[in-house]
N, C-alpha and C positions, 0 to 999 in steps of 0.2 A: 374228579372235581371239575366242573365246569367253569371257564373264566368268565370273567361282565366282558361283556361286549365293551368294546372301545367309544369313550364319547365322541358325540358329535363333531369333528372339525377337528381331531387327534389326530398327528401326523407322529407316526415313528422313525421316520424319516428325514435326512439331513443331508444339503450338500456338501462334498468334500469341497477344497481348496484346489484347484488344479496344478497352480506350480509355487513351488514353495523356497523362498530363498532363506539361507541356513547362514548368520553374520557370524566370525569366529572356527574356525578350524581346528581348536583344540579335540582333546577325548571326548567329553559331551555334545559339542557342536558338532561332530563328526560322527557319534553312533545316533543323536537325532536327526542327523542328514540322512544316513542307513537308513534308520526307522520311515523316513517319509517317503523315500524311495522305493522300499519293500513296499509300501502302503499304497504303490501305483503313481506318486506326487514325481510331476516334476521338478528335479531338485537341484537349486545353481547354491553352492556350500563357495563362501566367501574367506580368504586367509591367508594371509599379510608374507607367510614366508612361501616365497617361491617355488622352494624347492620339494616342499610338500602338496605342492600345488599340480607340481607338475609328477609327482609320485602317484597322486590322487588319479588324476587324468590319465597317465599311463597302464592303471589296474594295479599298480603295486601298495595298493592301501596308506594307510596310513601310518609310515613308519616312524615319527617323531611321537606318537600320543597310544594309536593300537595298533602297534606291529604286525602282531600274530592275524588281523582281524580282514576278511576278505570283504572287501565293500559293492554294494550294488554297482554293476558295469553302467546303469541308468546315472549314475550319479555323477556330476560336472564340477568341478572346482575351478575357482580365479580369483587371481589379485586383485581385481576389478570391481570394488561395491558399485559402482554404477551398472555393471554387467550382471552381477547378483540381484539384484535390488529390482532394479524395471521392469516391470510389467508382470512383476510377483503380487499372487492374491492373498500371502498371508506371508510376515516375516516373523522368524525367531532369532533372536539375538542373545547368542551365548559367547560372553567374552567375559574374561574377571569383573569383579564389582566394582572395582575403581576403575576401568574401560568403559563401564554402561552409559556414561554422559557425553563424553566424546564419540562413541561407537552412534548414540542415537542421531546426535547432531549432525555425522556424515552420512547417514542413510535418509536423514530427510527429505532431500531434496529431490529422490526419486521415488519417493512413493507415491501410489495412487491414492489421492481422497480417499479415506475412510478405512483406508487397510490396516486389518489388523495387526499390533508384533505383541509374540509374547518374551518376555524378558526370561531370559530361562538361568540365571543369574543369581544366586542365595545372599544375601546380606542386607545391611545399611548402612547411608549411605553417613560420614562422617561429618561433625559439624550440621550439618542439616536435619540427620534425622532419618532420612527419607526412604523408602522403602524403594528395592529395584525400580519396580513399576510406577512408580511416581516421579523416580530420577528421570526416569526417559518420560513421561509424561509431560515433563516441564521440557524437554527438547520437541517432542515430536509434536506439539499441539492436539488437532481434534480429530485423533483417531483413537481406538481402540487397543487399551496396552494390557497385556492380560501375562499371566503366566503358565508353565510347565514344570510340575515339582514333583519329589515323592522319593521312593529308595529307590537308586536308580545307577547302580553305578557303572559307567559308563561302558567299557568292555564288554559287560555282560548283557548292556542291553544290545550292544553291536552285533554281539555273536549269537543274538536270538534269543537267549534264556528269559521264560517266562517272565515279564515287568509287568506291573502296573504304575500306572503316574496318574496326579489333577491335573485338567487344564482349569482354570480357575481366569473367569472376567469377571467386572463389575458386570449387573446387568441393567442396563438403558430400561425406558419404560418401554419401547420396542420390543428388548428381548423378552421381557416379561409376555408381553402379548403373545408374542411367537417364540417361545422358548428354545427351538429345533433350529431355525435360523440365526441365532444368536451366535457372535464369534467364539464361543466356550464351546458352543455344540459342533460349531461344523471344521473346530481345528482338533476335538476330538476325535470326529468321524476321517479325519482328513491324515491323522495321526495311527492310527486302529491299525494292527497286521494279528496275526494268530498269536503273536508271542507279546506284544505290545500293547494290554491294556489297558482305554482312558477311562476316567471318571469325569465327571462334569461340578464345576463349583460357579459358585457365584459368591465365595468370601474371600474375595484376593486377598485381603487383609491378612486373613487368618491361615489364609496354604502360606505366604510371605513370611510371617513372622514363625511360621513352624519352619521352614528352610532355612530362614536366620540363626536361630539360636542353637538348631541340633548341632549345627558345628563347634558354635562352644562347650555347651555341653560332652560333647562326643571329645574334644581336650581335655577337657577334666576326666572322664574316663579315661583315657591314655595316660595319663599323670596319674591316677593310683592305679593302675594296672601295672607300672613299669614300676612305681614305686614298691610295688610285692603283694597290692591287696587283692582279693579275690571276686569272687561271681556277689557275692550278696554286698560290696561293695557300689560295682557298677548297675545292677540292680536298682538300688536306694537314687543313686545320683539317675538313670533315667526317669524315672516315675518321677523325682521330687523336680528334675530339668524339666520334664511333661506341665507338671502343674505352673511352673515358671512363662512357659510357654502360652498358655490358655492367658494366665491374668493380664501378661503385654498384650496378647494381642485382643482382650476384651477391653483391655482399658484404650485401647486405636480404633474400637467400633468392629473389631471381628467377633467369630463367634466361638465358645469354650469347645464345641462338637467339631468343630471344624479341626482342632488340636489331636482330636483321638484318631482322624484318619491316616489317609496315606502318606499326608503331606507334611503331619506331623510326627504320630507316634510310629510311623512306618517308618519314616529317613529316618527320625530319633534313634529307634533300634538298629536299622542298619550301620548307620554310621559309628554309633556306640558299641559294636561287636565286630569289627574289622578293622584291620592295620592297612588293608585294602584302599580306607578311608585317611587323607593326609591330614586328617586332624586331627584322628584317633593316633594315627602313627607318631605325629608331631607330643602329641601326651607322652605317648610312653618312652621316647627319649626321651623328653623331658623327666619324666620319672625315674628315669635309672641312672639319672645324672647328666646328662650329656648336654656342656651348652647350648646354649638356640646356636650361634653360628658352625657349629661345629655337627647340627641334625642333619638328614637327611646326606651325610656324607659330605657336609660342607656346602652341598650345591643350592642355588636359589631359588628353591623350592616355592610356591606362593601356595599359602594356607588360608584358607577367607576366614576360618575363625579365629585367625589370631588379630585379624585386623577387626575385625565386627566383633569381639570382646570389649571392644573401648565401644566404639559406637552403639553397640545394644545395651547395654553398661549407661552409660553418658543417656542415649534415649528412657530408659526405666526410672532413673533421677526425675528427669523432665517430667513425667508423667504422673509421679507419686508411685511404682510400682515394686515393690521388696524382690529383689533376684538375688539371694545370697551365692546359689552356686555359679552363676554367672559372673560376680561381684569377687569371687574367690579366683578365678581362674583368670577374669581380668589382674588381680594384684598381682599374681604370682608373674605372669605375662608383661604386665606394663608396670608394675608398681613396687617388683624388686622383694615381696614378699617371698620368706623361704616357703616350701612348697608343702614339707608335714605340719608344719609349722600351720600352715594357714588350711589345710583341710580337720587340722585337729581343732583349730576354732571353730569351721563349719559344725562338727559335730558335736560340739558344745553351746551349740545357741539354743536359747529358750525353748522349751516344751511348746508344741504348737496343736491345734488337731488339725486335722485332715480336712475335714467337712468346714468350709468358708464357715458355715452358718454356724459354727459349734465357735464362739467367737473367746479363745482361750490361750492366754501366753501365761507362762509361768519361769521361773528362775531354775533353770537346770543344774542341780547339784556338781555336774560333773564338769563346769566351766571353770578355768582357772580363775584365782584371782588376780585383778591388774598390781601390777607390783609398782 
């Protein structure tokens, strides 16, 4: 088969990022530090505790977040966001969700005009609403805030194993013109190693709100999993979590197809099949009984979807958007609801169809009645 020739003025071509500063030292901030390093970038990986600072720097990895995980000798770490930060052509900022607005506020003042960060950060933000990249948008002003999502867990991308990820920006009417130069294209190109494959988006919206909610979801899977139920349970709750997913982020101005990618249905399933996963993990304590303060062995574990339950929750009210299994896993989590108790209402709500357009509720026989 012979291919068309290339239009006129088609560039396959993108430049990389040359040095790339990594806010956050955790697991993720530290295998996307890897990744940019292996990717040829130079890379200054910014984070707060010392002593992993100076682990990093001496070649002994990272033993607070990836133990086992041998890091590029290219790679530099410091305490120092001003040493991280200046005279970087592209920042990523991966720090907890509730860090994203103070973390953006401190890196402001050494960025160059116009440089992009992408918030590589899942949630929203409480009270406000707000999606990662709009959190720091409202700190950083007028530059370019984009994201890094998809199934991706951290370890495994450190240690090479085949990844794909979005980078996902709005795109300017600039980048429309010149697609290839656009900060989505050239922090993909900038990101790319043999094992680390990008995609390229322009629905931040919609990679955001797929990063957002697999986490709750992905709890309500660990919660009937620990509670005893099986594969055609977790099954139901990702697909019907999936469709949850697409109507928030259409009804925020994303797009329904953006939900079936990597950044949606890819985390969605990763996350929903691994204990790997601290929210799936955090379910099935939960399910087999075990208080919250007493999971993860007591210790103070941070799980973004038990916080982003209330806020993506609280957001879908705002909107007019129906999230029952989102709505489910927030009560049990914030509202004190017993746990079969309240999935055995989930599967008692109205008969629905599937198809938007097939516009059909009916009274499901098998709902209790209210006493």
């Amino acid at each position: 088969m012979t291919l068309p020739e290339p239009t006129q003025g088609s560039d396959l071509h993108s430049a990389p990022y040359g040095r790339i500063a990594v806010v956050g030292a955790g697991a993720w901030g530290t295998a996307l530090a890897c990744v940019a390093a292996t990717a040829g970038r130079q890379v200054r990986l910014f984070g707060r505790d010392a002593a992993v600072v100076a682990a990093i720097n001496a070649g002994q990895g990272n033993p607070a977040y990836l133990p086992d995980v041998t890091l590029p000798a290219a790679l530099v770490a410091t305490t120092q966001i001003s040493e991280a930060v200046t005279g970087a052509d592209a920042v990523l900022l991966v720090v907890p969700s509730g860090a994203v607005r103070s973390a953006a506020t401190s890196l402001k003042s050494f960025l160059l005009p116009g440089t992009p960060v992408a918030v590589c950060t899942k949630g929203i933000e409480p009270q406000s609403g707000l999606l990662m990249s709009q959190v720091a948008a409202e700190e950083l002003g007028d530059v370019p805030v984009g994201t890094i999502s998809g199934p991706t867990f951290a370890r495994e991308t450190a240690l090479g194993h085949p990844t794909a990820a979005t980078v996902a920006f709005d795109f300017s009417h600039a980048d429309r013109l010149s697609p290839t130069q656009s900060p989505a294209a050239r922090l993909a190109v900038s990101m790319s190693t043999p094992s680390f494959k990008t995609f390229i988006s322009d629905d931040l919206v919609g990679v955001e709100i797929g990063g957002a909610i697999k986490n709750v979801i992905a709890i309500g899977c660990g919660m009937m999993t620990g509670a005893g139920f099986a594969e055609n349970t977790r099954a139901a709750l990702i697909t019907r979590g999936m469709d949850e997913m697409k109507a928030l982020a259409e009804a925020l101005g994303g797009r329904r197809e953006t939900v079936t990618g990597l950044a949606g249905a890819g985390d969605l399933t990763l996350t929903c099949s691994s204990q790997t996963s601290r929210n799936m993990s955090l379910g099935v304590q939960l399910g087999q009984g075990t208080p919250r303060a007493a999971c993860f062995d007591g210790q103070a574990v941070v799980v973004e979807g038990e916080a982003n339950a209330a806020s993506i929750v609280d957001l879908a009210r705002r909107v007019g958007v129906s999230m029952p299994i989102c709505e489910t896993v927030h009560a049990i989590l914030h509202g004190g609801a017993e746990l079969h108790q309240a999935f055995a209402d989930l599967w008692t709500r109205p008969i629905e169809a599937e198809p938007r357009a097939l516009e059909i509720s009916l009274n499901n026989p098998a709902q209790r009645p209210v006493s």
